[in-house]
C-alpha positions as CSV (number, residue, x, y, z in Angstrom):
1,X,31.4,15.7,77.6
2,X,29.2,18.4,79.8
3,X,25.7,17.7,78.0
4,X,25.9,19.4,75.5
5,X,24.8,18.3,71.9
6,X,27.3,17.8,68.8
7,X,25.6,18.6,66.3
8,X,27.6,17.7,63.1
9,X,27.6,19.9,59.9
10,X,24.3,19.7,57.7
11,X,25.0,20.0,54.2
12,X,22.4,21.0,51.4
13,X,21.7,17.5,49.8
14,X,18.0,18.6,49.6
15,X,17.5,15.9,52.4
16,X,15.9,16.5,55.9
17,X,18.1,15.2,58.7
18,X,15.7,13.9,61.8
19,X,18.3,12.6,64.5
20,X,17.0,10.3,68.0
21,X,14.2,8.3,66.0
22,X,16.7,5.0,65.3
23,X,18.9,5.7,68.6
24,X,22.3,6.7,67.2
25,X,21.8,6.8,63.8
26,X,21.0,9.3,61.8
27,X,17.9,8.7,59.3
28,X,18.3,10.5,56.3
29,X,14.2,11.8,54.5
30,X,14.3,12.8,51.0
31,X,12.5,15.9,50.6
32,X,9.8,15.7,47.8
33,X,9.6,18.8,46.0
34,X,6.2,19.3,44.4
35,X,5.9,20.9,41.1
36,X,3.2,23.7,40.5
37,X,2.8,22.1,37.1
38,X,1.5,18.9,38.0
39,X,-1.6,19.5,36.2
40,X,0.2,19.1,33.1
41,X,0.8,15.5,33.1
42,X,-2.7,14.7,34.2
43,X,-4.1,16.7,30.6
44,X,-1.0,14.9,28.6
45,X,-3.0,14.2,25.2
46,X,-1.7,10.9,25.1
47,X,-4.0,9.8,27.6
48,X,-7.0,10.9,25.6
49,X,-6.4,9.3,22.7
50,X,-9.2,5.8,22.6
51,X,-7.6,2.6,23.2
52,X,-7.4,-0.1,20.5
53,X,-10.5,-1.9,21.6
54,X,-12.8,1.2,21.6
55,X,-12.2,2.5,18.2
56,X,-12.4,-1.1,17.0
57,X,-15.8,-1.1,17.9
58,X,-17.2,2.4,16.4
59,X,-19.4,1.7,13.6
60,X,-17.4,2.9,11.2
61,X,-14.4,0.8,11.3
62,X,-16.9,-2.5,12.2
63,X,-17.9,-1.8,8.7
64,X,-14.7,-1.5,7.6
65,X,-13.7,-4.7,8.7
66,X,-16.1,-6.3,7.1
67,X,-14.7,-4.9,3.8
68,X,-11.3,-5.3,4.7
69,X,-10.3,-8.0,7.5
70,X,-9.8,-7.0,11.2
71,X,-6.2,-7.0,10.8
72,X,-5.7,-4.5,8.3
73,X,-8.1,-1.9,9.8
74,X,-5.9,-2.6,13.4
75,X,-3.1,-1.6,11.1
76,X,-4.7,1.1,10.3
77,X,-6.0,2.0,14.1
78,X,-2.9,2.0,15.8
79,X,-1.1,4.2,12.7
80,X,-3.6,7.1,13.5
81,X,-3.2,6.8,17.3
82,X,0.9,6.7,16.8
83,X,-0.4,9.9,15.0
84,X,-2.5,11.6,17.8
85,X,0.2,10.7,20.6
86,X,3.0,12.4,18.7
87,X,0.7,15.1,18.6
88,X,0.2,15.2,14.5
89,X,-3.5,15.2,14.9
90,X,-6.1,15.4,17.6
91,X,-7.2,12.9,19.5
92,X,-10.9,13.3,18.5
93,X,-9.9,12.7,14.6
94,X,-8.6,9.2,14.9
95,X,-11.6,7.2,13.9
96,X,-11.1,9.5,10.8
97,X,-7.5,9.1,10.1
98,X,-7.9,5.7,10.6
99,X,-10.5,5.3,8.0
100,X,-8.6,7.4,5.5
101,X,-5.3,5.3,5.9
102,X,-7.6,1.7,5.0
103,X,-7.3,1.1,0.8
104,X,-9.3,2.0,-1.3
105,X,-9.8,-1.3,-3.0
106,X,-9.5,-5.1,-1.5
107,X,-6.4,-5.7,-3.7
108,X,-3.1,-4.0,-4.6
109,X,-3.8,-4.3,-8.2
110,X,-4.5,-1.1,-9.6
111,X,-6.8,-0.4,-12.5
112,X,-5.9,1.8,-14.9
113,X,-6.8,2.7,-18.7
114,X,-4.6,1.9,-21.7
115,X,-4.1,4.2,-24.0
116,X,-1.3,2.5,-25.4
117,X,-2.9,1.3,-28.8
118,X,-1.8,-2.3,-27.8
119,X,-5.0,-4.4,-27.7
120,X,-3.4,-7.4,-26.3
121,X,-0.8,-6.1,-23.3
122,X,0.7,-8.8,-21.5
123,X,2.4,-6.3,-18.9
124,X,-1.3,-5.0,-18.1
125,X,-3.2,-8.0,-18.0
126,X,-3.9,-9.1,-21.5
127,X,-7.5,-9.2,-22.2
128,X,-10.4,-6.9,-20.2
129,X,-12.8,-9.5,-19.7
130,X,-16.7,-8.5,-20.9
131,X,-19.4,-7.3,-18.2
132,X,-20.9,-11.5,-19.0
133,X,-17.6,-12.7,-18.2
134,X,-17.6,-10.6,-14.9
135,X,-20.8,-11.4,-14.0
136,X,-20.5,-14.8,-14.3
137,X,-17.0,-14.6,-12.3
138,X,-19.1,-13.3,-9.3
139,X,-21.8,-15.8,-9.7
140,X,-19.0,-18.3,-9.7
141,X,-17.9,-17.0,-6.7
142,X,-20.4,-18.5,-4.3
143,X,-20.7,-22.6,-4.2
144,X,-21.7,-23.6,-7.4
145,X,-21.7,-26.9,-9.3
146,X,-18.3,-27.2,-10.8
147,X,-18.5,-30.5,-10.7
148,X,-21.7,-31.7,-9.1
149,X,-24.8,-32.6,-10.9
150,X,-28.0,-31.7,-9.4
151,X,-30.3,-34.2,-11.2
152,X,-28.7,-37.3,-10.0
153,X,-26.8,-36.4,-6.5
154,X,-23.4,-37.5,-8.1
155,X,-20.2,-35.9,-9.2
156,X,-20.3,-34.8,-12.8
157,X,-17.7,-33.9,-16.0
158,X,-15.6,-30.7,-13.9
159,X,-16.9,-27.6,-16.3
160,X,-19.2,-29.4,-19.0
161,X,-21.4,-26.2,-19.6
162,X,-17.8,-24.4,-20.8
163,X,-16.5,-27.4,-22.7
164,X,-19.7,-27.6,-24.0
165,X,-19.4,-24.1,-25.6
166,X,-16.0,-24.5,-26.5
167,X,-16.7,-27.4,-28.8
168,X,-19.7,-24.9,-30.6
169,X,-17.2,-22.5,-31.2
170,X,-14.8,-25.4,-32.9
171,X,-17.2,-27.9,-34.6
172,X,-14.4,-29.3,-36.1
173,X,-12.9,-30.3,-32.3
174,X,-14.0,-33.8,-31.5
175,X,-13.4,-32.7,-28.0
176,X,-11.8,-30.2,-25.5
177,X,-9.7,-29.4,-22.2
178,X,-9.4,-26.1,-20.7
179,X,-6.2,-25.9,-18.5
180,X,-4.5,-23.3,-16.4
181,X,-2.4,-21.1,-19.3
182,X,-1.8,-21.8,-23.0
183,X,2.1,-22.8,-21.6
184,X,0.5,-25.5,-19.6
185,X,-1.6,-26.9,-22.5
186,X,1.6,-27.4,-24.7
187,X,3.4,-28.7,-21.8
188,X,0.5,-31.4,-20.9
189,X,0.2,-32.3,-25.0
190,X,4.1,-33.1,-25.4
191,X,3.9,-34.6,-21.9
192,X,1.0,-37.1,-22.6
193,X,2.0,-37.8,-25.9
194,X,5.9,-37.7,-26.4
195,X,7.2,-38.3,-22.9
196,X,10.5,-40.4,-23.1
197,X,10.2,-39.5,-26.8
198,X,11.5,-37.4,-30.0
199,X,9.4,-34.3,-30.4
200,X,10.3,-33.0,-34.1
201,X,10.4,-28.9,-34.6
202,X,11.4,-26.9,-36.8
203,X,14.5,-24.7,-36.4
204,X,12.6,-21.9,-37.1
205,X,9.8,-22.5,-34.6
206,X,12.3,-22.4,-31.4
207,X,10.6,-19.1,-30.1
208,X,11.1,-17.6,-26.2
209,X,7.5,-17.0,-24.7
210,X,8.5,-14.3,-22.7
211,X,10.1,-13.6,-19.7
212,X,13.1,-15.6,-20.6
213,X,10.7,-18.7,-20.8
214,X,11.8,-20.8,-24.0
215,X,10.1,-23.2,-25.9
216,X,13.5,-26.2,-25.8
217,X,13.3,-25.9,-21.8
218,X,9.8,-25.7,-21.9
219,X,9.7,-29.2,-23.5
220,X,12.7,-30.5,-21.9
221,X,10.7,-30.1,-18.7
222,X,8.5,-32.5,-19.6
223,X,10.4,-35.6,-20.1
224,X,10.9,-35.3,-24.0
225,X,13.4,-35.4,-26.1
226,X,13.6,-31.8,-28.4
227,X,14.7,-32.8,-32.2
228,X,15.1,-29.4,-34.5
229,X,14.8,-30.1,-38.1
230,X,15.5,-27.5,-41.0
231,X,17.1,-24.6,-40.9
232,X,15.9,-21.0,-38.9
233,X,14.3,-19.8,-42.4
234,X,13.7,-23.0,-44.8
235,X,12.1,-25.7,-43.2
236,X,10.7,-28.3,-45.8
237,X,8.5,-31.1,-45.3
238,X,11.7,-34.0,-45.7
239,X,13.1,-32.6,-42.9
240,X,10.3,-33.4,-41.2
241,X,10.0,-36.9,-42.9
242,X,14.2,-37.2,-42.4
243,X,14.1,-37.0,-38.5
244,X,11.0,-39.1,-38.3
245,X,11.5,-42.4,-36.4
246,X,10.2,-45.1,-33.9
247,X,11.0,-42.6,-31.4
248,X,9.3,-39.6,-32.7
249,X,6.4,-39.5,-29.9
250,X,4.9,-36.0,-32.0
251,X,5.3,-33.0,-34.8
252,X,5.3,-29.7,-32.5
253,X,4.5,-26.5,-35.0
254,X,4.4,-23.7,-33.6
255,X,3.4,-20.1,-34.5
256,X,6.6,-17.6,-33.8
257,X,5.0,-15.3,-32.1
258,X,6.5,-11.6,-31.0
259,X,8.7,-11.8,-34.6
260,X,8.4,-12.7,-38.3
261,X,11.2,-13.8,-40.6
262,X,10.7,-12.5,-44.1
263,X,12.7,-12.8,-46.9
264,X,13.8,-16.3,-48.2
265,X,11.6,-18.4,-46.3
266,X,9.4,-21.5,-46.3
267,X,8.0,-23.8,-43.6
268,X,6.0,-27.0,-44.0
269,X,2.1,-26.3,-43.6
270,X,-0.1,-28.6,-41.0
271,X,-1.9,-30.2,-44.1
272,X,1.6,-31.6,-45.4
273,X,2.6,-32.6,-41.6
274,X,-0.3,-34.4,-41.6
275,X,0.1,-36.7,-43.8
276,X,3.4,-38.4,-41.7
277,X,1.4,-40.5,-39.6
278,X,2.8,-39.3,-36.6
279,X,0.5,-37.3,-34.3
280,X,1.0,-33.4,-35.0
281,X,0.5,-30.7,-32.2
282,X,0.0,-27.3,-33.4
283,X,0.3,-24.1,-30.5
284,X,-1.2,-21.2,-32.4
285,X,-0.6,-19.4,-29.3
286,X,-3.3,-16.0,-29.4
287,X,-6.2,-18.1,-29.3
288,X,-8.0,-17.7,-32.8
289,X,-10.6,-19.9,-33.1
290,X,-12.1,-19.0,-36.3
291,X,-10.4,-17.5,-39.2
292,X,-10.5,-13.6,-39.1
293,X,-10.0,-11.5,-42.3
294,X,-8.2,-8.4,-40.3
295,X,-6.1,-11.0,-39.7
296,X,-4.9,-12.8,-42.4
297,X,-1.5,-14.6,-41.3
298,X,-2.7,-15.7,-37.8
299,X,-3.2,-19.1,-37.4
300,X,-6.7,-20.5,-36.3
301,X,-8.3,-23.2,-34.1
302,X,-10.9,-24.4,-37.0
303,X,-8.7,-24.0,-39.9
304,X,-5.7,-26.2,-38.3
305,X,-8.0,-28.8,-37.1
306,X,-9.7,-29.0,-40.6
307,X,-5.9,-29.3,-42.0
308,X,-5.3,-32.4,-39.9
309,X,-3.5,-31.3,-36.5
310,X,-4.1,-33.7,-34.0
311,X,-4.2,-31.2,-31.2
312,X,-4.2,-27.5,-31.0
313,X,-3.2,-25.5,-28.1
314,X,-3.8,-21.9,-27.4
315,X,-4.2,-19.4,-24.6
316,X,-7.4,-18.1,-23.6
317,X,-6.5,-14.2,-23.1
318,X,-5.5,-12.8,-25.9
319,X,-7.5,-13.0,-29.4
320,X,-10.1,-14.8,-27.8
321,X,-10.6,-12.0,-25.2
322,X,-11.5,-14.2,-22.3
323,X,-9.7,-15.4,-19.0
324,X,-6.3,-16.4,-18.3
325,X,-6.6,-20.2,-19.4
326,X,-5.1,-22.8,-21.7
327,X,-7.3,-24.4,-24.9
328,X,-6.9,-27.9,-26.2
329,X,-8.6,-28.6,-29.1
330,X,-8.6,-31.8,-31.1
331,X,-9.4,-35.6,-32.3
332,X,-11.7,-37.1,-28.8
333,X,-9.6,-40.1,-28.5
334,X,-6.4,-37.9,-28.2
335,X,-8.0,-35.2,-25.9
336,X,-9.2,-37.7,-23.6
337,X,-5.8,-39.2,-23.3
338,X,-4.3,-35.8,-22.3
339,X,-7.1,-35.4,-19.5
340,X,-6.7,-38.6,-17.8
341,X,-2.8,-38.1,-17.9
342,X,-1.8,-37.4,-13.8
343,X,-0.2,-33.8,-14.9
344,X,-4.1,-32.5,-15.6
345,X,-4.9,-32.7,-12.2
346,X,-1.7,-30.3,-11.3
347,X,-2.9,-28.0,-14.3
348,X,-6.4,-28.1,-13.8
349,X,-8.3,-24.7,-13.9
350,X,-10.4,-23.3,-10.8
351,X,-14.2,-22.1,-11.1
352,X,-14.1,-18.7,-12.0
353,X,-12.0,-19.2,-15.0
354,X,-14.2,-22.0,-16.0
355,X,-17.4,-19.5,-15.5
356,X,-15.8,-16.2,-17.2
357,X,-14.5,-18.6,-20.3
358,X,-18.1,-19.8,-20.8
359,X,-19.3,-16.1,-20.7
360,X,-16.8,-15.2,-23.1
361,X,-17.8,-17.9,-25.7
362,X,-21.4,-17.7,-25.4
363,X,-21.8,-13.9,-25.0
364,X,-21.5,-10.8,-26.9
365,X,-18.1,-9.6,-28.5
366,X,-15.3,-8.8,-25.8
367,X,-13.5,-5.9,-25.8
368,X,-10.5,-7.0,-27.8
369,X,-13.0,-7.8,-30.5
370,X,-14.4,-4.6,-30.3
371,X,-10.9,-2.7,-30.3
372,X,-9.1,-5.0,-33.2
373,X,-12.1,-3.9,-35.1
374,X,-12.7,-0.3,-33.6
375,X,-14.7,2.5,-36.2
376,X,-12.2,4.8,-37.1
377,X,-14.1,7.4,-38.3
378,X,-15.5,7.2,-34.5
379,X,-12.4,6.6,-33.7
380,X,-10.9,9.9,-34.9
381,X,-13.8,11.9,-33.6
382,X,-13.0,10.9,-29.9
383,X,-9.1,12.1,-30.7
384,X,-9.8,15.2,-32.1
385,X,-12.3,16.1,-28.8
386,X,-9.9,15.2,-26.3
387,X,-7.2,17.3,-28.2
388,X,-9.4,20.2,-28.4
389,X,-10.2,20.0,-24.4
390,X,-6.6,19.4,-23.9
391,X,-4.6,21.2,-25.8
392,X,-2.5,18.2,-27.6
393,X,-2.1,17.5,-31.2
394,X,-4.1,14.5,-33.3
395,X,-1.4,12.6,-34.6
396,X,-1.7,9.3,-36.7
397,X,-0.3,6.0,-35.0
398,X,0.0,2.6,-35.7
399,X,-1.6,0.1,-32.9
400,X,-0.7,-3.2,-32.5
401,X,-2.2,-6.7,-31.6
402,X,0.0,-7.8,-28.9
403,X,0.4,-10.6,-26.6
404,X,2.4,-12.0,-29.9
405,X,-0.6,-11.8,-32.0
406,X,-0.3,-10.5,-35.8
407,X,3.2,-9.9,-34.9
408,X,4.2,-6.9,-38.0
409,X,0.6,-6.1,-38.2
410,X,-0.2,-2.5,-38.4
411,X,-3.1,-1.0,-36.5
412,X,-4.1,2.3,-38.1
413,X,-5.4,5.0,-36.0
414,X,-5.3,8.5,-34.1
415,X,-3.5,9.6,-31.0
416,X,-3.2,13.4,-28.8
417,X,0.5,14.3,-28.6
418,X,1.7,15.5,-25.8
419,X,5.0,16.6,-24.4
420,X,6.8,13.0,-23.4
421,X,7.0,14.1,-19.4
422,X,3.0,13.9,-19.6
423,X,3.3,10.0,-19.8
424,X,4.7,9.6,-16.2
425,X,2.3,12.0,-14.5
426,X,-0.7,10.4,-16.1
427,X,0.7,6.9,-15.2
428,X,0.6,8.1,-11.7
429,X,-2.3,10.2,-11.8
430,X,-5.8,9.6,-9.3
431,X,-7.0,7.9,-13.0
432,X,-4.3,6.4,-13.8
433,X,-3.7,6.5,-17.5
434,X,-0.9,4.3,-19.6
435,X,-0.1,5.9,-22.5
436,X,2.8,5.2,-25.4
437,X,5.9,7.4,-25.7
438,X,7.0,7.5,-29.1
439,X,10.2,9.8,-30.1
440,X,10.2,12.1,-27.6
441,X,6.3,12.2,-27.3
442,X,3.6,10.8,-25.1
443,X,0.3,9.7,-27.3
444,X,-2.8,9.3,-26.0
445,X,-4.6,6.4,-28.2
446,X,-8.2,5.9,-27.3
447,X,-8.6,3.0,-29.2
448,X,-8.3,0.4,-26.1
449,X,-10.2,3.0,-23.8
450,X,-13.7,2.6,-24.1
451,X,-15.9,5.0,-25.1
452,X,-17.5,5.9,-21.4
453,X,-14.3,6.3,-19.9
454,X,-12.9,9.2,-22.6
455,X,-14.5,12.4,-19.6
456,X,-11.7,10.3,-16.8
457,X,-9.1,10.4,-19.8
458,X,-9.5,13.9,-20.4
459,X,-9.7,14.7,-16.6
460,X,-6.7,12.5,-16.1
461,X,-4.9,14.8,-19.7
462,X,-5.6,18.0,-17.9
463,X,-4.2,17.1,-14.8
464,X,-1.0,16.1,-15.5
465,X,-0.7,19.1,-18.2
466,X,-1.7,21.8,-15.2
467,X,1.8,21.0,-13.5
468,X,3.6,22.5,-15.8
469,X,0.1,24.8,-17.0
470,X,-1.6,26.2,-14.3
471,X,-4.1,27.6,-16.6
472,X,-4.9,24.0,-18.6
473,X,-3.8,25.3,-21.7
């Protein structure tokens, strides 16, 4: 070669070709091309939005974890920063949209008003305890002396001031238990007293409780043997007497609650039971104490006892308009048995039922008092106002009891018709409203609503009428 240099062909790979720097070898630079809109990525409003720790920390949402635990407002946090990165919403409103996605209550349980006419409505929680009973629920909240007597130091009788008040109500009670739910208190009766044993009922009396839970599985559960006497209409007294045995542990009446079987019927009374020696267990089931002249055929605490029942067993939320809970009422000697029996302990009711039961005893009327036994003339007042600020029509209606009270029973009264599609916007309504739809109409009964709350009703009317009538007519 004379000198001169090869230089070999140069291609455009956007690379910069420096030869002589690592002897024969070419070295190869990528050229780095940059971009006049770098500034772009610098003001990226992702990078603006407040890390986790920060907004955790503005005073706001330190407040709202104190309402609502740390890990539900960091729930909460990171869904409105997801939000500001995607570019939804500013980065400047995420304290904001943070505190508007927390609840608005601690629980997922959502109040509501019945309208339905149904005092007693299982689906909706059965009795709405009195402002005593939820006072005394939040006094019970805090440490309190359940079971702990002040005087002495010691450990005292678990609930004494609401046993206490339970035996005023029933004089005729030589003692009482309060248990978990009036299923539990039938379950611990037949237990205690007929485990291993015949437990006599009548044909008649073999009743579901509701959600598929029936009364032969209920006592099968519990160790004893079922025996149905009679027939599903006539049960006599002999039939009773018939089946009775060395093995008959108890008599199990029952109240058939949710039905009624008219027609050619009898069934032995708890006086006549009585008087076959063996012990008798009667579940009146809505928690009657005393006898109740709106009330007529619906068994009661006092009037069973007085007849001779060994032990009566009820529920605490329905007639009786107090908490969930389960009532055993009878002879000392019996009732003591049944609370020193090891399934008490695994039935045993917590404080704040304990405390809202008392309030309910000692206090003034619950509501379901006050709505079994609602003025109609006031009652009808209230109807025709809402249906003039609504639009609807007063219509009459017949209530009912519920919660297998009075099953049959009528409840006279007054409701505002409205076209049927009105029930499901009201359900779902900011108020929302549960109303009754009845051939092809909703109806707005007032009686369960009390009196205070009929402005949020009519509000909540109004509301769900303006989808279809801009103009609230």
């Amino acid at each position: 070669m004379s000198g001169h240099l090869v230089v070999p062909p140069v291609f455009n790979t956007g690379e910069t070709e420096h030869l002589g720097l690592a002897g024969s070898i070419p070295v190869h630079l990528r050229q780095v091309c940059v971009r006049e809109d770098v500034g772009v990525a610098q003001s990226d409003p992702r990078r603006t939005v407040p890390r986790t720790d920060v907004l955790m920390a503005h005073p706001d949402l330190v407040a709202a974890v104190a309402r609502h635990g740390a890990a539900t407002v960091k729930t909460a946090v990171r869904s409105a920063q997801s939000r500001a990165r995607s570019g939804e919403i500013a980065a400047g409103d995420v304290v904001a949209a943070a505190r508007e996605a927390l609840p608005t209550r601690s629980t997922t349980l959502r109040p509501l008003l019945n309208a339905t006419g149904v005092v007693v409505h299982t689906n909706i929680g059965r009795a709405p305890l009195s402002d005593a009973a939820v006072d005394a629920v939040v006094a019970a909240a805090a440490y309190v002396d359940v079971e702990y007597d002040i005087a002495t130091g010691a450990r005292a009788r678990r609930g004494r001031g609401t046993l206490e008040a339970l035996r005023s109500a029933v004089p005729a009670a030589g003692d009482a238990l309060v248990v978990n739910n009036g299923a539990a208190a039938l379950v611990l009766a037949t237990t205690a007293l007929a485990a291993g044993q015949d437990v006599l009922v009548s044909r008649g009396e073999m009743v579901e409780i509701g959600d598929g839970f029936r009364l032969p599985d209920l006592v099968a559960s519990t160790g004893a043997r079922l025996r149905e006497v009679g027939t599903t209409n006539r049960t006599r007294l002999s039939d009773y007497a018939a089946a009775l045995g060395p093995d008959t542990g108890c008599i199990l009446k029952v109240h058939p609650s949710n039905f009624r079987v008219d027609g050619f019927t009898s069934a032995a009374s708890v006086r006549e039971l009585a008087t076959l020696g063996a012990p008798v267990v009667v579940d009146i089931g809505s928690g009657l104490l005393r006898p109740d002249p709106m009330l007529p055929d619906e068994p009661d605490a006092t009037t069973a006892l007085a007849d001779g029942a060994t032990v009566v067993t009820a529920s605490g939320d329905k007639l009786l308009g107090g908490p969930q809970a389960g009532l055993v009422l009878g002879e000392a000697a019996t009732v003591e048995r049944l609370r020193r029996h090891p399934l008490a302990r695994a039935v045993r009711v917590d404080k704040l039922t304990l405390a809202a039961l008392e309030a309910t005893l000692r206090g003034p009327a619950p509501p379901v008092a006050d709505y079994l036994h609602v003025d109609l003339d006031r009652l009808r007042s209230r109807t025709e106002r809402l249906a003039a600020a609504t639009g609807g029509e007063v219509v009459p209606v017949e209530g009912r009891v519920g919660g297998g009270g009075a099953p049959g029973l009528p409840l006279p009264g007054w409701a505002v018709a409205l076209p049927e599609d009105c029930a499901k916007r009201l359900r779902r309504g900011e108020t929302a409203v549960v109303a009754r739809v009845e051939r092809g109409r909703c109806l707005v009964d007032l009686r369960c609503v009390p009196p205070e709350r009929d402005a949020d009703v009519e509000r909540a009317v109004l509301a769900a009428r303006d989808v279809d009538h801009p103009s609230g007519a």
